[in-house]
N, CA, C and O of each residue as an XYZ file, in Angstrom:
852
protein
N      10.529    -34.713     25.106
C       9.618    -34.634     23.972
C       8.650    -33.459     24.124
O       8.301    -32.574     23.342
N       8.370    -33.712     25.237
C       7.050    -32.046     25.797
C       7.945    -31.046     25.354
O       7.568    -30.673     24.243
N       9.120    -30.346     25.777
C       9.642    -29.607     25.841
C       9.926    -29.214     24.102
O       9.837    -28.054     23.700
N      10.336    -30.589     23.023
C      10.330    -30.016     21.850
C       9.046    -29.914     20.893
O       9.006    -29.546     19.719
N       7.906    -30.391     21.817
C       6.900    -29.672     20.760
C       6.352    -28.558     21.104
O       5.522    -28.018     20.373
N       6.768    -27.991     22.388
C       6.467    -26.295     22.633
C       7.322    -25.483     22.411
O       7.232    -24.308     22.767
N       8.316    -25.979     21.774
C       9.535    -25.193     21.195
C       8.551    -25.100     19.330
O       8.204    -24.112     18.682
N       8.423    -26.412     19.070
C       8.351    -25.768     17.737
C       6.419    -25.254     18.016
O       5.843    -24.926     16.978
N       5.919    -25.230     18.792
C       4.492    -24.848     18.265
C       4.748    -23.183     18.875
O       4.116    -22.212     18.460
N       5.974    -23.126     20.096
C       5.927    -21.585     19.156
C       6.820    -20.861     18.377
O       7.010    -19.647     18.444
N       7.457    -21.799     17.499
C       8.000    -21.531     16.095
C       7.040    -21.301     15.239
O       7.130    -20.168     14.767
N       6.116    -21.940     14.826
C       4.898    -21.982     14.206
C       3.984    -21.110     14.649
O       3.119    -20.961     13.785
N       3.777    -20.438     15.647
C       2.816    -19.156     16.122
C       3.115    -18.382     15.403
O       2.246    -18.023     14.609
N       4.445    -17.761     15.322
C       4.887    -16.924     14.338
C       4.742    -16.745     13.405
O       5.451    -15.815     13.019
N       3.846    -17.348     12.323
C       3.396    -18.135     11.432
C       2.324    -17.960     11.213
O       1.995    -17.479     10.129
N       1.217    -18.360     12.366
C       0.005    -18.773     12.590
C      -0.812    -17.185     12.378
O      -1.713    -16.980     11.564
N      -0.272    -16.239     13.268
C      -0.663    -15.032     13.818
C      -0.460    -13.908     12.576
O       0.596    -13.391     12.209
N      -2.271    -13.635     11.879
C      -1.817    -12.988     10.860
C      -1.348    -11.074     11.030
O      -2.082    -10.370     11.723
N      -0.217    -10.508     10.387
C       0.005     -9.894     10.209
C      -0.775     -8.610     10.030
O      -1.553     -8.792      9.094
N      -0.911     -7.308     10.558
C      -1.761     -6.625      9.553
C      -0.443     -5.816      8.715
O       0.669     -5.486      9.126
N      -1.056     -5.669      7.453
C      -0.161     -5.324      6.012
C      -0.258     -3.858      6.337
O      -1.023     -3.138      6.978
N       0.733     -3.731      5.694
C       1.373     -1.764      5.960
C       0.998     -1.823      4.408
O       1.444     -2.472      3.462
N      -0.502     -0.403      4.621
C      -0.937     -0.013      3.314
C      -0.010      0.851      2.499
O       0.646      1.693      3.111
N       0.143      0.732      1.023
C       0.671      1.328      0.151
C       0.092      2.279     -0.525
O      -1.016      2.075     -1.021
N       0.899      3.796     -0.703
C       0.144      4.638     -1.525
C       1.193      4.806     -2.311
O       2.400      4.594     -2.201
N       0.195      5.410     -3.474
C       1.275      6.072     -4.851
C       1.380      7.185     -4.699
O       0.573      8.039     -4.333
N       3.374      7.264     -5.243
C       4.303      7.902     -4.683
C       4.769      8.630     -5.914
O       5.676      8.011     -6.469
N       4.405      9.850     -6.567
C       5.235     10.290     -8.023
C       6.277     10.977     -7.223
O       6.063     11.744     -6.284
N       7.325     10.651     -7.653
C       8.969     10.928     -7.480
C       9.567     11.938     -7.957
O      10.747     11.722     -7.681
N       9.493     13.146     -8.633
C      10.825     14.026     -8.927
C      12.008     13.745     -8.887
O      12.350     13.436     -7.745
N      13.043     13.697     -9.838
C      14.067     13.540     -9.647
C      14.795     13.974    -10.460
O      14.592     13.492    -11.574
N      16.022     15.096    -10.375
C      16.905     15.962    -10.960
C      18.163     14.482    -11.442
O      18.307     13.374    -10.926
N      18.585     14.877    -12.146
C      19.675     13.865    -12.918
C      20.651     14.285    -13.760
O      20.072     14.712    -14.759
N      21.787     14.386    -13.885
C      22.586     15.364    -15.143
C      22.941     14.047    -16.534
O      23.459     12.934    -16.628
N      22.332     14.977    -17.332
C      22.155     14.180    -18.615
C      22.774     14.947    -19.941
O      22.252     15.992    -20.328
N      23.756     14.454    -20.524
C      25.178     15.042    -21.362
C      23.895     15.668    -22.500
O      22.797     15.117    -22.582
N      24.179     16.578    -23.108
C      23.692     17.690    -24.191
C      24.891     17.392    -25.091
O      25.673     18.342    -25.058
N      25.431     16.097    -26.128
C      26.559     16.203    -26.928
C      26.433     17.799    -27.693
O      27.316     18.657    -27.681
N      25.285     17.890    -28.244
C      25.404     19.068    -29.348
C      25.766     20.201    -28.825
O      26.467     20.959    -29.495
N      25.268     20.629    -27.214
C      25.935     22.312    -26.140
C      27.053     21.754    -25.687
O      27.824     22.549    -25.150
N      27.424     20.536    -25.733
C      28.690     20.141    -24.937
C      28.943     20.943    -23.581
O      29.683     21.834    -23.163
N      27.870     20.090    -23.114
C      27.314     20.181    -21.223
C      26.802     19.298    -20.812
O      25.949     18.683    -21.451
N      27.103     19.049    -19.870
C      26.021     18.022    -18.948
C      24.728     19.144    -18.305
O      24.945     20.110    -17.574
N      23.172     18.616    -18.895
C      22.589     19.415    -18.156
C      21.700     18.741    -16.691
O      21.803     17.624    -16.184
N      20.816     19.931    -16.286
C      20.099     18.918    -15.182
C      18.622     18.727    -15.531
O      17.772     19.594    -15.328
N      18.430     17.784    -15.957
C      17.124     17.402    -16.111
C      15.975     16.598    -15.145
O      16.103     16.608    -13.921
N      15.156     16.095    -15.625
C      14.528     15.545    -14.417
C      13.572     14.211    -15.189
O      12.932     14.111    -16.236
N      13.915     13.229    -13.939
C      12.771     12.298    -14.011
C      12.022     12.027    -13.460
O      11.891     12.716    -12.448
N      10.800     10.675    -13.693
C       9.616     10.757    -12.511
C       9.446      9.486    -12.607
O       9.379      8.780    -13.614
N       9.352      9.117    -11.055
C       9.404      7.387    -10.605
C       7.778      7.495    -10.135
O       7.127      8.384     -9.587
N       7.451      6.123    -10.633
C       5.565      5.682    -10.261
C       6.150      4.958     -8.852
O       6.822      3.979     -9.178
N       6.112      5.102     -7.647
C       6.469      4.295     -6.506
C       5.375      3.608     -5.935
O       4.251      3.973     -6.281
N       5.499      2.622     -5.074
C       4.130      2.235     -4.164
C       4.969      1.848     -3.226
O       5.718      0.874     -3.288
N       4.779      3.106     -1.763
C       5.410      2.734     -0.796
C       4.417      3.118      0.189
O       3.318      3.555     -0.152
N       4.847      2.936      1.675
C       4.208      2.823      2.800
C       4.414      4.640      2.611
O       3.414      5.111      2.069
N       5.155      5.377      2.843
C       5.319      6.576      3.443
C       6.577      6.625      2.540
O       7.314      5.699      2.200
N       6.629      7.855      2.258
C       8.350      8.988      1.442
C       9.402      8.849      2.379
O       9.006      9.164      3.502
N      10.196      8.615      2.362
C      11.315      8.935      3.720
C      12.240      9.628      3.517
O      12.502      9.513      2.320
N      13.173     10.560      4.165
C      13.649     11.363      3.645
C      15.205     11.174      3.352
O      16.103     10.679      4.033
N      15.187     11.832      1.914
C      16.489     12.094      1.017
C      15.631     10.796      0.113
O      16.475     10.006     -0.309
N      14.563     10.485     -0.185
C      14.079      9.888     -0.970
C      14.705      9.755     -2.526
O      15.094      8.804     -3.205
N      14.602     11.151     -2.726
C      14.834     11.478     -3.802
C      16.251     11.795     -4.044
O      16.364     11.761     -5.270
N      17.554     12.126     -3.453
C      18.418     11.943     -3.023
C      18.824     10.900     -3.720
O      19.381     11.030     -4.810
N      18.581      9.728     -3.148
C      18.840      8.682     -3.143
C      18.963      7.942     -4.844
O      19.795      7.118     -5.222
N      18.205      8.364     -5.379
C      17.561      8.418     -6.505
C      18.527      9.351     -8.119
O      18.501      9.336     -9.349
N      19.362     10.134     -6.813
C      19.881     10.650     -8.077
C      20.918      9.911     -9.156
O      21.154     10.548    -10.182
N      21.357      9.008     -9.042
C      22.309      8.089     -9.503
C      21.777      6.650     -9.648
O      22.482      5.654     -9.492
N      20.063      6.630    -10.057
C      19.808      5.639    -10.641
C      19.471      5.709    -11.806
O      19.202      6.804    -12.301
N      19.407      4.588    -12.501
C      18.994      4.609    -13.922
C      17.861      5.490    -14.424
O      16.745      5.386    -13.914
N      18.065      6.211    -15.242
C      16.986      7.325    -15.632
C      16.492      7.310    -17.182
O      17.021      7.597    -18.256
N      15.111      6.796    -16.736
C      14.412      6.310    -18.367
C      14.252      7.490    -19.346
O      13.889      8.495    -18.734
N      14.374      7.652    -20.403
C      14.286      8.850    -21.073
C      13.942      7.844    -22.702
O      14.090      6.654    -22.980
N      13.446      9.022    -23.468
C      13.232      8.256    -24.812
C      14.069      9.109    -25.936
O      14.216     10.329    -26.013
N      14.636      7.925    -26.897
C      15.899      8.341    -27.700
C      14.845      8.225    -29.030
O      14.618      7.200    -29.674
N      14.301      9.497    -29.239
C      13.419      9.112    -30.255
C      14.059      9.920    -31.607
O      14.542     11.050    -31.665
N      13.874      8.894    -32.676
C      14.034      9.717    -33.925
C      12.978      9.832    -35.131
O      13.338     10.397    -36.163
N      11.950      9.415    -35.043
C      11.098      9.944    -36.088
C      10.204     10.693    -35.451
O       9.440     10.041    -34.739
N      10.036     11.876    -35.468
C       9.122     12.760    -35.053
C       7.988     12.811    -35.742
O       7.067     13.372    -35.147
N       7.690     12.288    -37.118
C       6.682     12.077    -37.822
C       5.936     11.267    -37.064
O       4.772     11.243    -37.466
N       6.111     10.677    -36.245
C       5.344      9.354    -35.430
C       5.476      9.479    -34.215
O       6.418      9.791    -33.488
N       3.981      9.085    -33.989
C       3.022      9.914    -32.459
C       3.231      8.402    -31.864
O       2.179      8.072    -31.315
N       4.197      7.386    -31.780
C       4.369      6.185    -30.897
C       5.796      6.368    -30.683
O       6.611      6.993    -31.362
N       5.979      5.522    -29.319
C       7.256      5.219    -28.704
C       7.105      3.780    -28.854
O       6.008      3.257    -28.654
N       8.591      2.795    -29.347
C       8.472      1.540    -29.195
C       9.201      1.715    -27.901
O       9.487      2.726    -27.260
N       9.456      0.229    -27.664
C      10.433      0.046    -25.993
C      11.806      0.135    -26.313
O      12.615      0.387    -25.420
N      12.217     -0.068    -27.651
C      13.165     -0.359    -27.565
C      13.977      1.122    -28.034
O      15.154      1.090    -28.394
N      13.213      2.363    -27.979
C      13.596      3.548    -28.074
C      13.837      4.075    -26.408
O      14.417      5.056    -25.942
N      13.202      3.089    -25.868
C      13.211      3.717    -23.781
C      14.752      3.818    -23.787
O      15.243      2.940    -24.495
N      15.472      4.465    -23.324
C      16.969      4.606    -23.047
C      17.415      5.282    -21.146
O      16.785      6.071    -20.441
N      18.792      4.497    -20.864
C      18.900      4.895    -19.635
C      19.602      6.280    -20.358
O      20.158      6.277    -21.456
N      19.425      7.508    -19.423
C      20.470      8.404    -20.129
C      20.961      9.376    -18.549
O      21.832     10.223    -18.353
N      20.278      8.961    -17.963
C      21.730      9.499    -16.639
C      22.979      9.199    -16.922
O      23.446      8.091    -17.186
N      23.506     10.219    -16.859
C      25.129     10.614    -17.413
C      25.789      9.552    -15.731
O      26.455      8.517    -15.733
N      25.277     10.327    -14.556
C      25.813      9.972    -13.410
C      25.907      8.205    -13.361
O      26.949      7.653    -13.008
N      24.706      7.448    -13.755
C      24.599      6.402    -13.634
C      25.351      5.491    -14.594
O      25.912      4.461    -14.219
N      25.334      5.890    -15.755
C      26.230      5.373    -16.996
C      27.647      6.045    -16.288
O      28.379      5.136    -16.680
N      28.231      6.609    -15.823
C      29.622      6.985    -15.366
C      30.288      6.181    -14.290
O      31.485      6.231    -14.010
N      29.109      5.215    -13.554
C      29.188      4.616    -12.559
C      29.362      4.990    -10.993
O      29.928      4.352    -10.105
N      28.617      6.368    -10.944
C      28.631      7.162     -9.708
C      27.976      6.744     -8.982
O      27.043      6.103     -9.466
N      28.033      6.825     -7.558
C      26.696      5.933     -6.999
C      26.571      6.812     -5.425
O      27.558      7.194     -4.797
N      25.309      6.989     -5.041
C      24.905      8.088     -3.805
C      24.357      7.222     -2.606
O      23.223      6.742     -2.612
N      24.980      7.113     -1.896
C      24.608      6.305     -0.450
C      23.498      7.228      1.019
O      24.133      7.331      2.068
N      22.621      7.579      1.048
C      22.067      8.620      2.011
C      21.881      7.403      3.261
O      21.857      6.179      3.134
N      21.771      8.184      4.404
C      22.138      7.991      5.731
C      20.454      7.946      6.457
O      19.893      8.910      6.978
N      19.915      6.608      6.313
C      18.597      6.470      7.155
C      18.685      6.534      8.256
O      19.292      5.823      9.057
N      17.324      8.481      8.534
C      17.288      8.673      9.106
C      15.601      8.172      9.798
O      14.548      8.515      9.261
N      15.691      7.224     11.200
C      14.152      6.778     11.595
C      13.101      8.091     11.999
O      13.738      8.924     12.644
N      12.007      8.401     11.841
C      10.964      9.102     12.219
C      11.174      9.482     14.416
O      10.339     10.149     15.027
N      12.173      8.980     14.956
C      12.204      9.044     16.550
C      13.637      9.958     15.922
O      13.727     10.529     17.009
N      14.713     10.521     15.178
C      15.649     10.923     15.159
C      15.369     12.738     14.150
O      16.249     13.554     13.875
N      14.074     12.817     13.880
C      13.185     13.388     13.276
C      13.126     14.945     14.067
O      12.925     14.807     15.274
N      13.267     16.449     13.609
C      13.528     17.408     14.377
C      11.583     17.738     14.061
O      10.816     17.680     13.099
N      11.513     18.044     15.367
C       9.841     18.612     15.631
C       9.772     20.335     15.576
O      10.416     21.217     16.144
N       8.809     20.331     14.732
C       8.702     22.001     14.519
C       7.249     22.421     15.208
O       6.112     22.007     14.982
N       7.743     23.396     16.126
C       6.693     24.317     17.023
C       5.315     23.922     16.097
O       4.315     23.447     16.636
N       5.387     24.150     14.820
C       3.820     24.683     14.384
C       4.119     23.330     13.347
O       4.922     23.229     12.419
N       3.002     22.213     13.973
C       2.454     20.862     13.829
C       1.693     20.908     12.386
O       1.315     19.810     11.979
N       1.455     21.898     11.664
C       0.648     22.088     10.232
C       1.392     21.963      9.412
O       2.546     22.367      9.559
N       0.864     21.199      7.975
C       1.585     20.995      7.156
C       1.281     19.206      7.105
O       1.042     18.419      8.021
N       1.412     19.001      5.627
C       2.066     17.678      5.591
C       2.376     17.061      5.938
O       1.934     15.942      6.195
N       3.699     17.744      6.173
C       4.969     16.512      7.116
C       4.492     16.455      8.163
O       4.756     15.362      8.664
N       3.692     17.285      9.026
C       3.514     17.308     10.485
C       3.976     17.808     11.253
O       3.915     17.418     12.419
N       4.664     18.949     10.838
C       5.696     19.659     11.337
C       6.954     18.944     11.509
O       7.889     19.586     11.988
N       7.110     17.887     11.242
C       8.663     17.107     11.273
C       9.695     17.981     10.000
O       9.366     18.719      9.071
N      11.022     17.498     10.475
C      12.014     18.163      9.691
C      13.419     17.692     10.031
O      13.720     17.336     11.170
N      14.293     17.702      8.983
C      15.600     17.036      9.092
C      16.810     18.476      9.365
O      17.109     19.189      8.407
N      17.212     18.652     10.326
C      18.372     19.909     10.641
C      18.886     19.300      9.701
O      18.294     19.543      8.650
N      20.068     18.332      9.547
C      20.822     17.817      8.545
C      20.853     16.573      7.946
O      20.806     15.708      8.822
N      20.925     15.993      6.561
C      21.010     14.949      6.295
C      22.568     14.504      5.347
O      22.956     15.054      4.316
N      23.125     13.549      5.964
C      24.444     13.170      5.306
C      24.528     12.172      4.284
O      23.931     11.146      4.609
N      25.119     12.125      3.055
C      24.888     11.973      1.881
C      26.305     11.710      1.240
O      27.180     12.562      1.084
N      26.385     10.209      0.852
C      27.417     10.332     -0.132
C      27.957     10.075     -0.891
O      27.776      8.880     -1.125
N      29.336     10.981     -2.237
C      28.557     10.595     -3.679
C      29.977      9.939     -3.944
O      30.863     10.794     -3.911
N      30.330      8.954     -4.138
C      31.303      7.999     -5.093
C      31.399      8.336     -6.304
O      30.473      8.381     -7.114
N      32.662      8.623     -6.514
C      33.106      8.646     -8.083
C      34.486      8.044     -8.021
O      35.481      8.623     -8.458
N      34.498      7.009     -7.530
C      35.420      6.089     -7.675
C      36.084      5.745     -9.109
O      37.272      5.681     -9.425
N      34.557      5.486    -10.092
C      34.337      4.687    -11.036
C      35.316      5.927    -12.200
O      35.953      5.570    -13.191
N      35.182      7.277    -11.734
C      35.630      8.127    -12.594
C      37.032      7.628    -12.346
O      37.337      6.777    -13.182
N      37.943      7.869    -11.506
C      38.981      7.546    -10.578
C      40.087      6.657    -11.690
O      41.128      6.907    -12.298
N      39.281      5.657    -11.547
C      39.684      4.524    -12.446
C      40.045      4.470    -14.081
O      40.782      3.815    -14.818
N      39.038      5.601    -14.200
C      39.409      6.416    -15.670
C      40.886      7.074    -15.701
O      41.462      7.072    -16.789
N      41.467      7.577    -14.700
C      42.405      8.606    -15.140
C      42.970      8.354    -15.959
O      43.169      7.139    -15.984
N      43.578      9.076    -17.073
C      45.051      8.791    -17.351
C      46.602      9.809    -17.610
O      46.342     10.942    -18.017
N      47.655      9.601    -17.475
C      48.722     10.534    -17.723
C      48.470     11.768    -18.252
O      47.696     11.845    -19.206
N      49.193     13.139    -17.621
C      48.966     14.308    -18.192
C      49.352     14.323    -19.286
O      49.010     15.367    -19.839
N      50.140     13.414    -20.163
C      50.638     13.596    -21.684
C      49.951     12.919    -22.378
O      50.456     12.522    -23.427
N      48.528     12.529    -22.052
C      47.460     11.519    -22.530
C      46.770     13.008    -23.407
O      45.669     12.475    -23.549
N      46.579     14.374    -24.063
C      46.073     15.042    -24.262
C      44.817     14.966    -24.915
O      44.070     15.939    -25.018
N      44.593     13.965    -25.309
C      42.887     13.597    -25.696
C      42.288     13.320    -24.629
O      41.067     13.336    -24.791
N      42.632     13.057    -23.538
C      41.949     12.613    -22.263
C      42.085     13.947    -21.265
O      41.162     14.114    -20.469
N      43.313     15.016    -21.265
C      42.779     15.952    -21.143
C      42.041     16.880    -21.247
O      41.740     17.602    -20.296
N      41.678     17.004    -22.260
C      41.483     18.399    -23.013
C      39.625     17.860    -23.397
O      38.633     18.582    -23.497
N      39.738     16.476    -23.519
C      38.138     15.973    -23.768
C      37.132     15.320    -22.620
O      35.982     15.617    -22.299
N      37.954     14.413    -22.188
C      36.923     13.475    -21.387
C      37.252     14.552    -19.764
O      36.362     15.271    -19.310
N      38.677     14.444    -19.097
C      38.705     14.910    -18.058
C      37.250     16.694    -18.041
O      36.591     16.701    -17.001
N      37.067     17.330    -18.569
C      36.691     18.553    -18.769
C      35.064     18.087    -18.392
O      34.400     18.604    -17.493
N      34.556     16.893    -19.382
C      33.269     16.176    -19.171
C      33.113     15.382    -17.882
O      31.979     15.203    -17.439
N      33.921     15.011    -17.402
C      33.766     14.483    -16.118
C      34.005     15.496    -14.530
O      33.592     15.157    -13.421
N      34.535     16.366    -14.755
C      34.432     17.840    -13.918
C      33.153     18.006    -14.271
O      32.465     17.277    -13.557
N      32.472     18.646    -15.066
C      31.190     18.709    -15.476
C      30.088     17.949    -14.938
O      29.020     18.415    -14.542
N      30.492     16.550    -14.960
C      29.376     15.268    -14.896
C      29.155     15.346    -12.792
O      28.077     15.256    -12.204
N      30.457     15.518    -12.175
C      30.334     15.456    -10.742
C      29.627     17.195    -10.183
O      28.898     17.424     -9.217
N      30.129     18.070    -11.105
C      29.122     19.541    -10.725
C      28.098     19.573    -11.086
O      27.510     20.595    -10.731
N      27.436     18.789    -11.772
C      25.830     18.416    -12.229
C      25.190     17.396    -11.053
O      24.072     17.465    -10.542
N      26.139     16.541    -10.822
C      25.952     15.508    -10.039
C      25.174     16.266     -8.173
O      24.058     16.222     -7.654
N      26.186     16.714     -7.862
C      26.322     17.273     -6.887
C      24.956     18.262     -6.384
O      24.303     18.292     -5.341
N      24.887     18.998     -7.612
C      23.925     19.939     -7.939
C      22.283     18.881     -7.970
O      21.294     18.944     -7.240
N      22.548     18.136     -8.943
C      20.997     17.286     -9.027
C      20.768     17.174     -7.249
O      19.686     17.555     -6.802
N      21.749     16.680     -6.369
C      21.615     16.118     -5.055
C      21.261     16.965     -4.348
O      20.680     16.464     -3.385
N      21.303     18.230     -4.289
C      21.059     19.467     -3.342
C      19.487     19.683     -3.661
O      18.678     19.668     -2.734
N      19.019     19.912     -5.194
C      18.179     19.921     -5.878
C      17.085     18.810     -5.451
O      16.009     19.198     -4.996
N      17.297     17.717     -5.566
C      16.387     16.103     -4.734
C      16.386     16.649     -3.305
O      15.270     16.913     -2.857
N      17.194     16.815     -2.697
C      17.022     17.311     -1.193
C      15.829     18.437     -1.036
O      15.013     18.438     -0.114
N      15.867     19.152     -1.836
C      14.926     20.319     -1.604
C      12.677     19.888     -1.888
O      11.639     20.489     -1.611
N      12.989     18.743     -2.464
C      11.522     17.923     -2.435
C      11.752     16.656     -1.052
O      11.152     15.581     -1.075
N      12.193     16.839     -0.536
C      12.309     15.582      0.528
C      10.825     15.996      1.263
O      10.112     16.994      1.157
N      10.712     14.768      2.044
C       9.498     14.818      2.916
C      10.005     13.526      3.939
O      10.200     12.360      3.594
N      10.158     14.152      5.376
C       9.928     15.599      5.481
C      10.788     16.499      5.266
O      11.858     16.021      4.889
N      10.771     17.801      5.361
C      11.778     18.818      4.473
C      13.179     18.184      5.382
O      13.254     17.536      6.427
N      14.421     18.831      4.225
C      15.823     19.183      4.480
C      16.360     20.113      4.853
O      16.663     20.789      3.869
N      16.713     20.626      5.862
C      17.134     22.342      6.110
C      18.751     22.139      5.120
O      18.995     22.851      4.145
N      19.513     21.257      5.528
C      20.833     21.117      5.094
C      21.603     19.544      4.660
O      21.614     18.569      5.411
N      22.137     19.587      3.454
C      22.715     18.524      3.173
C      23.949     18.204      3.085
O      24.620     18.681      2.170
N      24.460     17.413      3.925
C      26.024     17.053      3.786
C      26.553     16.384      3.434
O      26.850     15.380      4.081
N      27.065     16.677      1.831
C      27.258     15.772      0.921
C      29.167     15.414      0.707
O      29.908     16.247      0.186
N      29.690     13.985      1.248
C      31.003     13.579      1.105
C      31.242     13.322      0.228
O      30.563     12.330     -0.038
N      32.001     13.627     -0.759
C      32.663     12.992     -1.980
C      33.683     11.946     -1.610
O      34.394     12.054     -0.611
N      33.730     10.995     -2.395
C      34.477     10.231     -2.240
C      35.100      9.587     -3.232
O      34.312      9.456     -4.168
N      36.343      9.038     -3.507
C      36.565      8.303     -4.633
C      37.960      8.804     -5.489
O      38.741      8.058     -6.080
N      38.050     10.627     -5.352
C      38.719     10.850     -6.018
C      39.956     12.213     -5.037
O      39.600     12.836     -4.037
N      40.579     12.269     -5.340
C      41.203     13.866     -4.374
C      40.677     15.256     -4.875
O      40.418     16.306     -4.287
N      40.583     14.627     -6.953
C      40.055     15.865     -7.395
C      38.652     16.841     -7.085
O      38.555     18.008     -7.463
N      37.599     16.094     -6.315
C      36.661     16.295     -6.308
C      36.109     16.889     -5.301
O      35.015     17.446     -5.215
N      37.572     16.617     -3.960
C      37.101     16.928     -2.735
C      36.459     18.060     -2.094
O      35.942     18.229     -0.989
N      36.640     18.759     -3.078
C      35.965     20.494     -3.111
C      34.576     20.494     -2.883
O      33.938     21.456     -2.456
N      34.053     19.209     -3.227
C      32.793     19.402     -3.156
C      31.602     19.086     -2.117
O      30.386     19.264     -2.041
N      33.252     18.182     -0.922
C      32.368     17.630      0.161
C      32.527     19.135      1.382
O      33.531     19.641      1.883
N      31.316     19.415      1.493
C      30.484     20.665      2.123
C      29.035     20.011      2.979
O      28.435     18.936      2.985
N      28.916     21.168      3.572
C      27.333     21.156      4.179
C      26.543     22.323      3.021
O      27.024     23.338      2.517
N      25.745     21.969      2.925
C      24.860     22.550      1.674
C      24.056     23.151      2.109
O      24.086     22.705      3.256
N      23.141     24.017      2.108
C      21.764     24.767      2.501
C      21.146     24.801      1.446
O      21.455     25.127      0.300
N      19.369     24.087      2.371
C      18.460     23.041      0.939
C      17.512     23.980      1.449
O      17.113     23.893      2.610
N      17.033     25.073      0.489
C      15.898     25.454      0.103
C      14.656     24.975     -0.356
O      14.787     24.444     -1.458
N      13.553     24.959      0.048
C      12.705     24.313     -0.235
C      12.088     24.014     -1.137
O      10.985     24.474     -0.843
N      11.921     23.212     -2.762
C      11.349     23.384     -3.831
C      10.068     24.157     -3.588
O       9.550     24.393     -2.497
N       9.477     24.652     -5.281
C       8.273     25.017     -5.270
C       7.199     23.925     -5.063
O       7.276     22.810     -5.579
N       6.237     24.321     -4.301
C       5.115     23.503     -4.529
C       4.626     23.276     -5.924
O       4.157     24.244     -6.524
N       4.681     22.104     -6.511
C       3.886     21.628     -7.848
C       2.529     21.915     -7.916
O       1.986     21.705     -6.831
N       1.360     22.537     -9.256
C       0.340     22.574     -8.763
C      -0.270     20.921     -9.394
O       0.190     20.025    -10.101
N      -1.494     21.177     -8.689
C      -1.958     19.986     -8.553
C      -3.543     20.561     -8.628
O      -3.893     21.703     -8.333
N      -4.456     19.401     -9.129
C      -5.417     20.112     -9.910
C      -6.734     18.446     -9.513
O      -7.003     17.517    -10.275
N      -7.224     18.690     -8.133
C      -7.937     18.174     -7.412
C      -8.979     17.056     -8.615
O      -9.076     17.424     -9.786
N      -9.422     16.224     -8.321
C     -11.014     16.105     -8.818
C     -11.641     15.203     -7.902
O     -12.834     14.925     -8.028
């Protein structure tokens, strides 16, 4: 009996012993996305912005991000200075196509240290981060070369939709924190696409300005 109530009283310590909470800051997100232009008949790259509340950014954040749902507004009366909700629209091409981007968590101890400790990040930095993009979902689309509406229309838009794709991902890499020197992005899903699994070289976005008070 001794023995099972010091089993559960220190089940219950665990319990007892309060936690201290990992503070949250707000996190505005960037995020590149390829979103179809019916009228240029292109997929272009546009961008969205996530309100986050996280402990710390981690990197390929944004990465990660490229193949989620992307709020945009499908508005048609321009006479009128309101948005209802029910004009909010997902319009990531990638995400409506069913593409989906898996990045490779990397912990802060696996983290490359840079000589000169200034900066932001702290001088931390990622030599490479591996990344990868499924288009399975396209895959599943194919159909017969004597299908010629599916050549000549959809196949052409979906080449398009994975070189936008690809592109948004190099693009998210280049706002990571802490920075990306290089991204190595696997395609997967299809044979047609395989062209695109490479090591990438991620230039660093511009700094956004930002306007203190």
């Amino acid at each position: 009996m001794n023995r099972r109530f010091a089993a559960l009283m220190l089940v219950f310590a665990g319990f007892a012993i309060p936690r201290p909470a990992i503070a949250q800051h707000h996190y505005l997100c960037q995020v590149a996305q390829p979103m179809v232009s019916r009228d240029e008949h292109c997929v272009r790259v546009e961008y969205v912005t996530y309100s986050l509340s996280i402990a710390a950014p981690t990197p390929g954040l944004e990465v990660r991000f490229t193949c989620y749902p992307g709020p945009g507004v499908s508005h048609q009366d321009l006479s009128r200075d309101t948005i209802d909700f029910s004009e909010i629209a997902n319009l990531n091409a990638a995400n409506l196509g069913g593409l989906t981007v898996n990045v490779e968590k990397r912990r802060r101890g696996s983290w490359n240290a840079s000589p000169d400790p200034s900066g932001d990040d702290g001088g931390f930095y990622l030599d490479k981060l591996n990344a990868v993009l499924d288009v399975s979902a396209l895959q599943s689309r194919t159909r017969p070369p004597s299908d010629t509406v599916y050549s000549h229309r959809d196949l052409p838009r979906y080449d398009a939709l994975v070189a936008a794709t690809v592109e948004c991902m190099i693009d998210n890499a280049s706002r990571s924190m802490p920075p990306i020197r290089n991204l190595k992005i696997d395609v997967v899903g299809s044979d047609r696409y395989r062209k695109y699994s490479k090591l990438y070289r991620v230039k660093p976005a511009a700094e956004r300005k930002r306007f203190n008070y």
